[in-house]
N, CA, C and O atoms as a CHARMM CRD file, in Angstrom:
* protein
*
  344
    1    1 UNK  N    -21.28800  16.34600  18.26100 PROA 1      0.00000
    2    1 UNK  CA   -20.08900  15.67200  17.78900 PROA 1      0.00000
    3    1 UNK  C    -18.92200  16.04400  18.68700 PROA 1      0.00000
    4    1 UNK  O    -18.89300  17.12500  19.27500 PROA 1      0.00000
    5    2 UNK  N    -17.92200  15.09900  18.78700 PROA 2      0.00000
    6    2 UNK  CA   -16.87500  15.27200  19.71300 PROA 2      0.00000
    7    2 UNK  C    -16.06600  14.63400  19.71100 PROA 2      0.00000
    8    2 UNK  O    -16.35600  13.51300  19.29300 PROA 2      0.00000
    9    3 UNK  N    -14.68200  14.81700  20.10300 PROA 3      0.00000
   10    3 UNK  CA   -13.38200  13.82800  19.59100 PROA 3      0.00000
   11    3 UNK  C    -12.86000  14.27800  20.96500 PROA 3      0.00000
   12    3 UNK  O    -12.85200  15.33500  21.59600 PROA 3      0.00000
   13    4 UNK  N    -12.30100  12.65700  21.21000 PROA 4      0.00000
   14    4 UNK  CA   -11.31000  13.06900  22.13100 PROA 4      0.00000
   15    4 UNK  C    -10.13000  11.87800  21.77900 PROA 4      0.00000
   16    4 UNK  O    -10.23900  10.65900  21.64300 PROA 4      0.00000
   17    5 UNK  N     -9.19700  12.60600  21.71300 PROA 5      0.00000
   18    5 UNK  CA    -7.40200  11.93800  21.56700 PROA 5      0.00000
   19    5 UNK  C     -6.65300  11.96000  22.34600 PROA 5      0.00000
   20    5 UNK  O     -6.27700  12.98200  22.92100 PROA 5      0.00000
   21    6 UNK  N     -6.19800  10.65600  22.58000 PROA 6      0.00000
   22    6 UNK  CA    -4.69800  10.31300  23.43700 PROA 6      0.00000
   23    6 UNK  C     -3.84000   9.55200  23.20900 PROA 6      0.00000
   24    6 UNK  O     -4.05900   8.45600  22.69300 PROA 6      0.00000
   25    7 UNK  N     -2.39300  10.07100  23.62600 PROA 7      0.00000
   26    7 UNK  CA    -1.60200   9.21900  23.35300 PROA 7      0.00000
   27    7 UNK  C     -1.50200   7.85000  23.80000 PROA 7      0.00000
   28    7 UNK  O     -2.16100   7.58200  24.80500 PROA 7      0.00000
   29    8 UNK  N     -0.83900   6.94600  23.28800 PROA 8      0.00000
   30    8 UNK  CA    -0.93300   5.61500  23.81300 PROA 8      0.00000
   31    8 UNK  C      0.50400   4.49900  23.44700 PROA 8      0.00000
   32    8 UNK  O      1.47200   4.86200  22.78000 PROA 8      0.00000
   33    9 UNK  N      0.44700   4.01700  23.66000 PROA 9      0.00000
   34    9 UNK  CA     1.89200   3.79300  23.15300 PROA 9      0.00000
   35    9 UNK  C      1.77500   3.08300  21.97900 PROA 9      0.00000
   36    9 UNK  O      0.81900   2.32700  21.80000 PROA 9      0.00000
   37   10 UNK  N      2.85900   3.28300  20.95200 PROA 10     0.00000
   38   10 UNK  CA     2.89400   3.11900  19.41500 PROA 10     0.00000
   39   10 UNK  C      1.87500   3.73400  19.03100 PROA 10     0.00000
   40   10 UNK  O      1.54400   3.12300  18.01400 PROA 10     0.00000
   41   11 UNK  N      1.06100   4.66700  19.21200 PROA 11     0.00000
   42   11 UNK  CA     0.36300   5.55300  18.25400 PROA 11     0.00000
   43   11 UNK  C     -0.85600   6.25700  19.25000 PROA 11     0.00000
   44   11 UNK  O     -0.65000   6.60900  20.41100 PROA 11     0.00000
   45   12 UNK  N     -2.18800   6.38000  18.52100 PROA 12     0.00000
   46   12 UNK  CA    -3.42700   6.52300  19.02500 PROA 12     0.00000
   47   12 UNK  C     -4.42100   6.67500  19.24300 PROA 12     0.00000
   48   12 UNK  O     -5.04900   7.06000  18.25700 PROA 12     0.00000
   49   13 UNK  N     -5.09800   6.55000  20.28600 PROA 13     0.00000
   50   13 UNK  CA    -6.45900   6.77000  20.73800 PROA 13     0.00000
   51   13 UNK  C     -7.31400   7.62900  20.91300 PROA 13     0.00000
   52   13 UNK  O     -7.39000   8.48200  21.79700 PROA 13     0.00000
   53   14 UNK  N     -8.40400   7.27200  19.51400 PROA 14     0.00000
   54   14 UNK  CA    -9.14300   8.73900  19.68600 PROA 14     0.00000
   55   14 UNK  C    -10.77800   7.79000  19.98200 PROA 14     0.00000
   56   14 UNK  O    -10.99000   6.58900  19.81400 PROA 14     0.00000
   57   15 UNK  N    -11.65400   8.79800  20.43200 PROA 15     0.00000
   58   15 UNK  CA   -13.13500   8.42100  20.58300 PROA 15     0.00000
   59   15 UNK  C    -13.98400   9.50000  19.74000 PROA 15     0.00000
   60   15 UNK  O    -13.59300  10.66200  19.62900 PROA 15     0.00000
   61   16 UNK  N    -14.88800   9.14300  19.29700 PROA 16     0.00000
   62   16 UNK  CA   -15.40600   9.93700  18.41300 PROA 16     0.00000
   63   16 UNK  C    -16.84400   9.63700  18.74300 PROA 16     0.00000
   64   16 UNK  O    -17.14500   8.47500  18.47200 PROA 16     0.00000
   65   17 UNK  N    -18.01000  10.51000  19.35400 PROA 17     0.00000
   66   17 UNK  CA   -19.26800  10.54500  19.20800 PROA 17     0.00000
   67   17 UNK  C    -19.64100  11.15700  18.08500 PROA 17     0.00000
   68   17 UNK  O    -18.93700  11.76500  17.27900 PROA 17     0.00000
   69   18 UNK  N    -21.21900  10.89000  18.07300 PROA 18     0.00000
   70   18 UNK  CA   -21.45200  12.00300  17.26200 PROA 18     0.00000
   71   18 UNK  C    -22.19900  11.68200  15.46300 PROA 18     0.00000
   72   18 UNK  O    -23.07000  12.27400  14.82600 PROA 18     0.00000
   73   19 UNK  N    -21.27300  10.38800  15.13400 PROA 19     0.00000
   74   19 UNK  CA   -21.32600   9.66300  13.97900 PROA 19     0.00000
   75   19 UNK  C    -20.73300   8.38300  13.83200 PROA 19     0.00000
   76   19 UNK  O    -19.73700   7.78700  14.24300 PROA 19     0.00000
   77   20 UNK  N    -22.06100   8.10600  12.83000 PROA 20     0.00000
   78   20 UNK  CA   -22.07900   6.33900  12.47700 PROA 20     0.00000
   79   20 UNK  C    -20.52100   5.68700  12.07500 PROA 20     0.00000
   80   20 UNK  O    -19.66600   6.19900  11.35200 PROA 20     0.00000
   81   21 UNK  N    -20.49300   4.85100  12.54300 PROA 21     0.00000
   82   21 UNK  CA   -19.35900   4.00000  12.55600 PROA 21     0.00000
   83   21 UNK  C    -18.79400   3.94700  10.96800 PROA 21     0.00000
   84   21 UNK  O    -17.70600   4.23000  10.46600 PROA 21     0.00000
   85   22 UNK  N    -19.96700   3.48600  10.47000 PROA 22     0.00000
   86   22 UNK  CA   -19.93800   3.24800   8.89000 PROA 22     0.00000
   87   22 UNK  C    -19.37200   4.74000   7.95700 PROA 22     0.00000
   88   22 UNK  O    -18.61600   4.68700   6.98700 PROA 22     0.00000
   89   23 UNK  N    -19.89600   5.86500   8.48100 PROA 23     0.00000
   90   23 UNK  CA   -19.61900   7.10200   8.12500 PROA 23     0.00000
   91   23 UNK  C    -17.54700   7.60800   8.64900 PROA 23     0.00000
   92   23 UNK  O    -16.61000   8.24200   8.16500 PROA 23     0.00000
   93   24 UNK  N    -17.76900   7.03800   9.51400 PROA 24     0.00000
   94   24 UNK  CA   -16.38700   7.84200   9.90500 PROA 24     0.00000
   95   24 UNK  C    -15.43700   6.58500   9.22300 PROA 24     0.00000
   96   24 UNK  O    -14.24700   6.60200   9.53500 PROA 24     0.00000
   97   25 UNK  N    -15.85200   5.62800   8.41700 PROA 25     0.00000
   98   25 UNK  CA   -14.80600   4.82500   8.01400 PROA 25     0.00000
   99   25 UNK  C    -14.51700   4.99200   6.88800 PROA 25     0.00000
  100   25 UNK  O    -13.43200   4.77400   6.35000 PROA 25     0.00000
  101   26 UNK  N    -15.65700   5.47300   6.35100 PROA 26     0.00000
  102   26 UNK  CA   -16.02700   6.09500   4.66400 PROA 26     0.00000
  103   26 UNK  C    -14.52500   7.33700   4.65300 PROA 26     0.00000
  104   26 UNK  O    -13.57800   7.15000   3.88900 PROA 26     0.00000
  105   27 UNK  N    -14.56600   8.21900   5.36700 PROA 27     0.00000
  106   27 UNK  CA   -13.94300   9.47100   5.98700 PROA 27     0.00000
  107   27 UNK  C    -12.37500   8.95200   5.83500 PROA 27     0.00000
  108   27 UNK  O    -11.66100   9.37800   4.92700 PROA 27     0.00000
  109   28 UNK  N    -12.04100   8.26000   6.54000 PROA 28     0.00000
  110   28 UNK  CA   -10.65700   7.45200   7.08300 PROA 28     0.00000
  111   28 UNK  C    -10.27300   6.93200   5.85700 PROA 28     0.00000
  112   28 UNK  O     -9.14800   7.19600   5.43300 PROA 28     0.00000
  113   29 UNK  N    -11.14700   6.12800   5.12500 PROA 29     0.00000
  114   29 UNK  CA   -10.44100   5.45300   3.88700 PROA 29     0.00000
  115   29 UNK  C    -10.12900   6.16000   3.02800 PROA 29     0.00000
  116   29 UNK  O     -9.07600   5.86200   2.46500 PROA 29     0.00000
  117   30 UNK  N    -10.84800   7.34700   2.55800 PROA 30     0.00000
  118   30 UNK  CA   -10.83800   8.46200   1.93200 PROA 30     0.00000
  119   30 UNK  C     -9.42000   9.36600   2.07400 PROA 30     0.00000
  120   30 UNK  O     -8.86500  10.02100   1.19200 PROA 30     0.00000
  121   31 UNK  N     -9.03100   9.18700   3.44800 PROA 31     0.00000
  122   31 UNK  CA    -7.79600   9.99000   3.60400 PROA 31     0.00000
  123   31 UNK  C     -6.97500   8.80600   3.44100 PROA 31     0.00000
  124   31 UNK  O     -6.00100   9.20100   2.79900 PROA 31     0.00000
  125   32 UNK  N     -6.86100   7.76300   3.63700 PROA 32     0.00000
  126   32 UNK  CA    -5.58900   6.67200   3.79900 PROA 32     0.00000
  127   32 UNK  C     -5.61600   6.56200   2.05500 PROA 32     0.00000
  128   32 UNK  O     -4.56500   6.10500   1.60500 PROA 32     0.00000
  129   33 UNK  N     -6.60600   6.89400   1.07900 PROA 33     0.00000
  130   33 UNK  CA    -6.53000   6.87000  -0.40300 PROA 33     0.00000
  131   33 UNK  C     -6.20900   8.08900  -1.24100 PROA 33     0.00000
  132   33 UNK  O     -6.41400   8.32900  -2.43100 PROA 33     0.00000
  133   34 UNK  N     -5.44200   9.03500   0.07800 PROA 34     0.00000
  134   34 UNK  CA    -5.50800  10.62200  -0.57100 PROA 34     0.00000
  135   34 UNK  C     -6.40600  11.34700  -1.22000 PROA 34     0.00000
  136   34 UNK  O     -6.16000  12.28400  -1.98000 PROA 34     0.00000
  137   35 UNK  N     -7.88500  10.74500  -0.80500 PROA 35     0.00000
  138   35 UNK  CA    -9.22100  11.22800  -1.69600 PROA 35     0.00000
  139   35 UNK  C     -9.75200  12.04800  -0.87400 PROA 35     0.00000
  140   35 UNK  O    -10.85900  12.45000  -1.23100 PROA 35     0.00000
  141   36 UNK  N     -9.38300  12.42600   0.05800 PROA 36     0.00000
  142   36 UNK  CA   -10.24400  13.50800   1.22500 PROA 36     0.00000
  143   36 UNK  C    -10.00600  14.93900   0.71600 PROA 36     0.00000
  144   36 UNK  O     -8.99100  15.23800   0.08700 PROA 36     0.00000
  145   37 UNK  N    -11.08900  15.90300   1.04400 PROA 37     0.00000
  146   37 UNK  CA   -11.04600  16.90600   0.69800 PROA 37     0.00000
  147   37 UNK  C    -10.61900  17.96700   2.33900 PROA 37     0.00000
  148   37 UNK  O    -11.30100  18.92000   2.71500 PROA 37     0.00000
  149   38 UNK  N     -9.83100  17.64200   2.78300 PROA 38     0.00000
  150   38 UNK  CA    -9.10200  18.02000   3.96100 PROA 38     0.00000
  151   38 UNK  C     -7.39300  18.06500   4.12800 PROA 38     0.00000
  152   38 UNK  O     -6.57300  17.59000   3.34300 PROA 38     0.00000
  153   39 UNK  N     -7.19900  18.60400   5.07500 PROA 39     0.00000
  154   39 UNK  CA    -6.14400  18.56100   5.41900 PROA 39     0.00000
  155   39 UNK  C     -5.21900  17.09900   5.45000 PROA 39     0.00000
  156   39 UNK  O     -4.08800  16.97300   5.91800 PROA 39     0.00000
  157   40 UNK  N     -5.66300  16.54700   5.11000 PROA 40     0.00000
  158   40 UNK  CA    -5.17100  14.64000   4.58400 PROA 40     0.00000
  159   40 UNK  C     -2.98200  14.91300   5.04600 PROA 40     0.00000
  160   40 UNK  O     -2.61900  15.09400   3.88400 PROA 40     0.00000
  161   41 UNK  N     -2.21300  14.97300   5.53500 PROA 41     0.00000
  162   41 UNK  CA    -0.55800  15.17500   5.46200 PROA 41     0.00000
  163   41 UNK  C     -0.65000  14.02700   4.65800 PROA 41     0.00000
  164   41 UNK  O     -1.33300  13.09400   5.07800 PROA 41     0.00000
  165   42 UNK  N      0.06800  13.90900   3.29400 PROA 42     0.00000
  166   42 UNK  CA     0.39100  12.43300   2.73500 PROA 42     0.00000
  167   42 UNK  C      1.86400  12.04200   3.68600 PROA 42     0.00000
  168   42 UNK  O      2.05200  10.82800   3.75800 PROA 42     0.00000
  169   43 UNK  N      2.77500  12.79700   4.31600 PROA 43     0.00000
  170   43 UNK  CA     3.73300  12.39700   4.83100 PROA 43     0.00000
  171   43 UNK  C      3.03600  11.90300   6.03300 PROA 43     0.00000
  172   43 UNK  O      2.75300  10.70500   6.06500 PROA 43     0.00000
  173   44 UNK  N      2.73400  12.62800   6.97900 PROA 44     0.00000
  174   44 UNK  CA     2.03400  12.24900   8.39900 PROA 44     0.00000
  175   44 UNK  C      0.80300  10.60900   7.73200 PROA 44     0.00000
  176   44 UNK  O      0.55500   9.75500   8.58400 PROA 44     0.00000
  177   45 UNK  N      0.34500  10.45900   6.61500 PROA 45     0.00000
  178   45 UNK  CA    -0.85900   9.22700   6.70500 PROA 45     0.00000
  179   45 UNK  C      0.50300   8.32800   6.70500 PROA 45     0.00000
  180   45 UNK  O      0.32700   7.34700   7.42800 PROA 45     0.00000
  181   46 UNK  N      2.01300   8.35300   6.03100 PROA 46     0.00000
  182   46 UNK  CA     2.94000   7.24400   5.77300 PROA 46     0.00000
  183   46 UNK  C      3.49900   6.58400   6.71600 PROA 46     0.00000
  184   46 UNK  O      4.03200   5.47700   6.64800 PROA 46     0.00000
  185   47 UNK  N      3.33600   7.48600   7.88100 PROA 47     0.00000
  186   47 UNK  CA     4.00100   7.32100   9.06300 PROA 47     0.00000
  187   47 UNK  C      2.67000   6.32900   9.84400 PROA 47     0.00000
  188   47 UNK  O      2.90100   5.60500  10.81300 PROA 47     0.00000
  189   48 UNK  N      1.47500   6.45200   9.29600 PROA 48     0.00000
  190   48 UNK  CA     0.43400   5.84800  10.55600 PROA 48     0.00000
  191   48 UNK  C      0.59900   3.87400   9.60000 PROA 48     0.00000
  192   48 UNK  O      0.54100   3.64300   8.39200 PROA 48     0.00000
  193   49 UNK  N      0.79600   2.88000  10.74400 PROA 49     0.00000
  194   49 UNK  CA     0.82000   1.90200   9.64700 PROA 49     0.00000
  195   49 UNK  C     -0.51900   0.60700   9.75300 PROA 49     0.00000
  196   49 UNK  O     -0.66100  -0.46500   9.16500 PROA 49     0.00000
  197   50 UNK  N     -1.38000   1.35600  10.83300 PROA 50     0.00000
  198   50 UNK  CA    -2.71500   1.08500  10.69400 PROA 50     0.00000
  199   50 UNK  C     -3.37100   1.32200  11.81800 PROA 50     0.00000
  200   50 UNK  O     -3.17300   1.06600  13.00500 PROA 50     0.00000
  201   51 UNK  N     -4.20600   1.86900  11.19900 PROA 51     0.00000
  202   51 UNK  CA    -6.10000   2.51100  11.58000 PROA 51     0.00000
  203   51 UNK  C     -6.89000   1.12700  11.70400 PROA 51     0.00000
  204   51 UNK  O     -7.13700   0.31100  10.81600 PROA 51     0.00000
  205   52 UNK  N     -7.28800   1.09000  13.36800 PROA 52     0.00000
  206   52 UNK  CA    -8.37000   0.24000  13.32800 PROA 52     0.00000
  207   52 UNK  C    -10.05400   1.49700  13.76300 PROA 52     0.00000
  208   52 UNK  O    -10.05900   2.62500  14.25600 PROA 52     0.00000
  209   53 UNK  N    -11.02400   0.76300  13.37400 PROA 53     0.00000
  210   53 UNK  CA   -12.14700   0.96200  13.77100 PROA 53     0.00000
  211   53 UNK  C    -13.28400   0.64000  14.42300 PROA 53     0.00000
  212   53 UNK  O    -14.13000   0.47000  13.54400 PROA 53     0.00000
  213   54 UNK  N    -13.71900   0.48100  15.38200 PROA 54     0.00000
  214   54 UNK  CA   -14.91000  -0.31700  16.23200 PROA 54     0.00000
  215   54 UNK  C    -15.85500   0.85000  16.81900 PROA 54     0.00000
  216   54 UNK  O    -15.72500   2.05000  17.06200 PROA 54     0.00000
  217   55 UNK  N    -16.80900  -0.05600  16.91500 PROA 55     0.00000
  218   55 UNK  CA   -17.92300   0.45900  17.19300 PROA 55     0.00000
  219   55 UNK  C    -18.12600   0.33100  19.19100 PROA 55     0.00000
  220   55 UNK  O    -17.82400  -0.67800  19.82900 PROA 55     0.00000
  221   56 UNK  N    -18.62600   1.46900  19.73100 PROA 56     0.00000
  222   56 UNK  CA   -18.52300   1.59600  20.71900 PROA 56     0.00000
  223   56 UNK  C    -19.91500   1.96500  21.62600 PROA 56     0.00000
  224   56 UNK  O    -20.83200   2.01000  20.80700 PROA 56     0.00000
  225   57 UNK  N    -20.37100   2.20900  22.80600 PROA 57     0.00000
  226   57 UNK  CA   -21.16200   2.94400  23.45900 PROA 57     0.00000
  227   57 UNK  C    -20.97700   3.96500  23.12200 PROA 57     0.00000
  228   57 UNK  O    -19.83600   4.39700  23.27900 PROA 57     0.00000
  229   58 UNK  N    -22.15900   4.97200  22.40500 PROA 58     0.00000
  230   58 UNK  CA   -22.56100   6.38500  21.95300 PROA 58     0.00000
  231   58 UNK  C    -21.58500   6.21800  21.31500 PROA 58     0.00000
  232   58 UNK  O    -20.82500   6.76900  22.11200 PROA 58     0.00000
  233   59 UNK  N    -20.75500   5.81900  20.28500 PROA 59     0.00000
  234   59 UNK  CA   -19.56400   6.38400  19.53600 PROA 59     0.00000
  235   59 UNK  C    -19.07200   5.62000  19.11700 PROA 59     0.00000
  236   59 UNK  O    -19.57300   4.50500  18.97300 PROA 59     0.00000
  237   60 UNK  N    -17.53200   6.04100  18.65300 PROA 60     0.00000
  238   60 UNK  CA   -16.70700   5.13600  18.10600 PROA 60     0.00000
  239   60 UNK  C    -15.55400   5.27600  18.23100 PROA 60     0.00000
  240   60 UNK  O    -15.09100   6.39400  18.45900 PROA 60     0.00000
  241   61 UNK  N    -14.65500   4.01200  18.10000 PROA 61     0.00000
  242   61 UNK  CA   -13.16000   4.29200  18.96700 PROA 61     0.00000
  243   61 UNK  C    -12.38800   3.74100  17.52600 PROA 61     0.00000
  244   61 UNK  O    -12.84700   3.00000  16.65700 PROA 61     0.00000
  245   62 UNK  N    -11.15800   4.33700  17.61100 PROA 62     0.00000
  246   62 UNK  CA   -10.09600   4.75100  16.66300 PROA 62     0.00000
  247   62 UNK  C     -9.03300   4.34500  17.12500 PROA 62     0.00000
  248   62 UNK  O     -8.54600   5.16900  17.90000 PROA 62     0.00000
  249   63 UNK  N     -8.20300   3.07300  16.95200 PROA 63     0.00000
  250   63 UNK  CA    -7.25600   3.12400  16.83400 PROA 63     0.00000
  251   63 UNK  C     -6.08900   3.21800  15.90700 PROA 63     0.00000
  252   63 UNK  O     -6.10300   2.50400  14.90400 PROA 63     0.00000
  253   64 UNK  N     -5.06600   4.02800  16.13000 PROA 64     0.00000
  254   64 UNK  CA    -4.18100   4.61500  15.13200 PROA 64     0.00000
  255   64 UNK  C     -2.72000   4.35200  15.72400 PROA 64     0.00000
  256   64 UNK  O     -2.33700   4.96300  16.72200 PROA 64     0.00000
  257   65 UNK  N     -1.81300   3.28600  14.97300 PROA 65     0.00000
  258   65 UNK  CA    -0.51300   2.63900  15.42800 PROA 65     0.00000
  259   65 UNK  C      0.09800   3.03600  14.40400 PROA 65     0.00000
  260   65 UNK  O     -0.16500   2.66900  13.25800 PROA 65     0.00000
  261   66 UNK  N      1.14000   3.97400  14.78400 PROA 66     0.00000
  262   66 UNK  CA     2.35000   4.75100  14.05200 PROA 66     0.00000
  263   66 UNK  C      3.18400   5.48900  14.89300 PROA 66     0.00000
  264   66 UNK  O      2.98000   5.46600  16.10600 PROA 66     0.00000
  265   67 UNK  N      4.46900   6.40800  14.21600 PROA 67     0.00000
  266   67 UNK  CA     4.99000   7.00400  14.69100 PROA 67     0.00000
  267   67 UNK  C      4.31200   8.13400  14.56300 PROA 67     0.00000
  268   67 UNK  O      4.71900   8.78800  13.60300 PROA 67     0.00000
  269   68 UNK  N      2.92100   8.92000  15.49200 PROA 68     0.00000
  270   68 UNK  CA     1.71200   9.25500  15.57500 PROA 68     0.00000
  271   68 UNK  C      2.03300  10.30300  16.81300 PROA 68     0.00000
  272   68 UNK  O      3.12900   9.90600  17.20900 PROA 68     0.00000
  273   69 UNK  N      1.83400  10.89700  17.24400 PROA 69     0.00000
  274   69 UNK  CA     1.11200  11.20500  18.77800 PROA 69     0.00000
  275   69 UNK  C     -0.25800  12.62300  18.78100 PROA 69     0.00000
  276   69 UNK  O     -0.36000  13.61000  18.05200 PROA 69     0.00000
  277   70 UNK  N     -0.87200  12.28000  19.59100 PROA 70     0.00000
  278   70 UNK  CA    -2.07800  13.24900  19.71300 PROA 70     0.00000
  279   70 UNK  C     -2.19700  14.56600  19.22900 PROA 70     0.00000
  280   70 UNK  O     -3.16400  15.05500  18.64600 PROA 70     0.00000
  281   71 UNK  N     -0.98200  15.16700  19.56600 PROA 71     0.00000
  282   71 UNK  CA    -1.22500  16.42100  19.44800 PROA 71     0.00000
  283   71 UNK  C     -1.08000  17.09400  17.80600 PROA 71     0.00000
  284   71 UNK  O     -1.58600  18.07800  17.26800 PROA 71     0.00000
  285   72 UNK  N     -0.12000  16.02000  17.33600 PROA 72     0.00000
  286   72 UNK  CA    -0.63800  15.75800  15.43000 PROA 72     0.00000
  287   72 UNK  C     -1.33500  16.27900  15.20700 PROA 72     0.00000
  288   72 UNK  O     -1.56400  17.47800  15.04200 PROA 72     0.00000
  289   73 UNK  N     -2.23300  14.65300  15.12900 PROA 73     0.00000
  290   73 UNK  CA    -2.88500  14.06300  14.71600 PROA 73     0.00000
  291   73 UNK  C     -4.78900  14.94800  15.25000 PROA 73     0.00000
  292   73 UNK  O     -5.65700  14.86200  14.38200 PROA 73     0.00000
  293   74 UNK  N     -5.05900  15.45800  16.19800 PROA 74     0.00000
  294   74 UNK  CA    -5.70500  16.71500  16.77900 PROA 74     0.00000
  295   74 UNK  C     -6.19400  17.19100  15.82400 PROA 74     0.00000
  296   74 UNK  O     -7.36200  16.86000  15.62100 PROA 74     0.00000
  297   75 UNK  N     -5.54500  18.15200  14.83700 PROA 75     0.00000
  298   75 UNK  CA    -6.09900  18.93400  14.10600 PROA 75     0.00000
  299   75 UNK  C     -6.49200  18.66300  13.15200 PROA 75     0.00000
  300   75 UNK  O     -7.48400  19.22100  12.68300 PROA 75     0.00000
  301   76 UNK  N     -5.66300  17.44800  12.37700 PROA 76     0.00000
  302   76 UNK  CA    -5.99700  17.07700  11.11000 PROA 76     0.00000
  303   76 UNK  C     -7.77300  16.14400  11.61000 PROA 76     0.00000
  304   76 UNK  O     -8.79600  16.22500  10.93100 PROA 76     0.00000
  305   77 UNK  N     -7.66600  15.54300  12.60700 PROA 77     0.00000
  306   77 UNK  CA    -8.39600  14.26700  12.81300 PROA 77     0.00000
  307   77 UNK  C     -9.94700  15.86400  12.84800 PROA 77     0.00000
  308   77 UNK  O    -11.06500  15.80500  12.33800 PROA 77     0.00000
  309   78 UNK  N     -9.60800  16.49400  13.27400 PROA 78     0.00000
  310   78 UNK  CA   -10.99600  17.43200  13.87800 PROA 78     0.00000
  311   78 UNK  C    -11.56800  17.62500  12.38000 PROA 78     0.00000
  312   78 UNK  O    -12.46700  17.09000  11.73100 PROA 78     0.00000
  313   79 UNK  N    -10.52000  18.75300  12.11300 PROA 79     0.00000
  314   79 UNK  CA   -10.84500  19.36200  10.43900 PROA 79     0.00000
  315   79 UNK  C    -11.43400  17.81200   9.40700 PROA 79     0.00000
  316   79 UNK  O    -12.44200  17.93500   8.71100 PROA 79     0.00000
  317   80 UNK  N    -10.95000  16.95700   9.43400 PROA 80     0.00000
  318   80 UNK  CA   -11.15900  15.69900   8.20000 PROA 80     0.00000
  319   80 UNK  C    -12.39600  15.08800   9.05700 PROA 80     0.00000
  320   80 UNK  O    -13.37800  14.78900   8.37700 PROA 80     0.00000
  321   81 UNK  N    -12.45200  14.94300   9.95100 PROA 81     0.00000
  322   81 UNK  CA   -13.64900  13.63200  10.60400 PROA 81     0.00000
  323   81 UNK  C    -14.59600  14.70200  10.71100 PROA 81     0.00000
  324   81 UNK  O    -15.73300  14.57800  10.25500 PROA 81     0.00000
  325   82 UNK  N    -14.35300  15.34500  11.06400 PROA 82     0.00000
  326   82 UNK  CA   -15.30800  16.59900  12.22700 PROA 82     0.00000
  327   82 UNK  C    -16.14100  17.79600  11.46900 PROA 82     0.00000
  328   82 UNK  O    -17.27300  18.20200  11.73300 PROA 82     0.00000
  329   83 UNK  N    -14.97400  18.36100  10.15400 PROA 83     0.00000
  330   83 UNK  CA   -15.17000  19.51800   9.12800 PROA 83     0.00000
  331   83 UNK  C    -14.77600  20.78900  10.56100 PROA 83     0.00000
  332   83 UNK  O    -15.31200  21.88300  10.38100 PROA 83     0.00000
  333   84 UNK  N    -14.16500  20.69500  11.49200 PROA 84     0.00000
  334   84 UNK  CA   -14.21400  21.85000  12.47200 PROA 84     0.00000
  335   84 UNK  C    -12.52500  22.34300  11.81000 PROA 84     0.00000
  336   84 UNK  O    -11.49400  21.67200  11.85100 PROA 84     0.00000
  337   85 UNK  N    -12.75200  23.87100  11.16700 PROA 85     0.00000
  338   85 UNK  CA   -10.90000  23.96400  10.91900 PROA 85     0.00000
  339   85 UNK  C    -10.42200  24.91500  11.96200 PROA 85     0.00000
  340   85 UNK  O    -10.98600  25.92900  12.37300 PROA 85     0.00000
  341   86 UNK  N     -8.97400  24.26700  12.40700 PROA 86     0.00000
  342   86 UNK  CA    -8.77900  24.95800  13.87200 PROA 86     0.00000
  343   86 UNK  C     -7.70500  26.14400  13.53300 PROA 86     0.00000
  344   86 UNK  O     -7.31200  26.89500  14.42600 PROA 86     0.00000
């Protein structure tokens, strides 16, 4: 499993191997519904004003358009998608 995040403009870009498309959306909705058992910021999810999801080669790509940037969004995205707490 592996994440990688970057900034991008209006928000961002993460890639995620590792797990099913279907699984990491389960994950995402869970936090955008305050139902995650993670580090979820309800202030930091208010600020994101949408999460897309697609399916990719080996992985899956994340886009996230908000007043967002990587280095956030990093820890929470590892610990909640990943279970890695940093």
């Amino acid at each position: 499993m592996n994440i990688e995040i970057s900034n991008q403009k209006g928000g961002v870009k993460a890639f995620i191997s590792g797990f099913s498309t279907e699984i990491l959306g389960a994950k995402i909705e869970a936090c955008q519904n305050g139902q995650c058992d993670c580090a979820c910021d309800p202030e930091l999810m208010q600020k994101i004003s949408s999460i897309e999801l697609s399916s990719t080669d080996g992985g899956s790509a994340i886009t996230i358009t908000g007043d967002v940037d990587a280095q956030t969004l990093a820890p929470m995205m590892r610990e909640c998608l990943l279970g890695n707490k940093e």
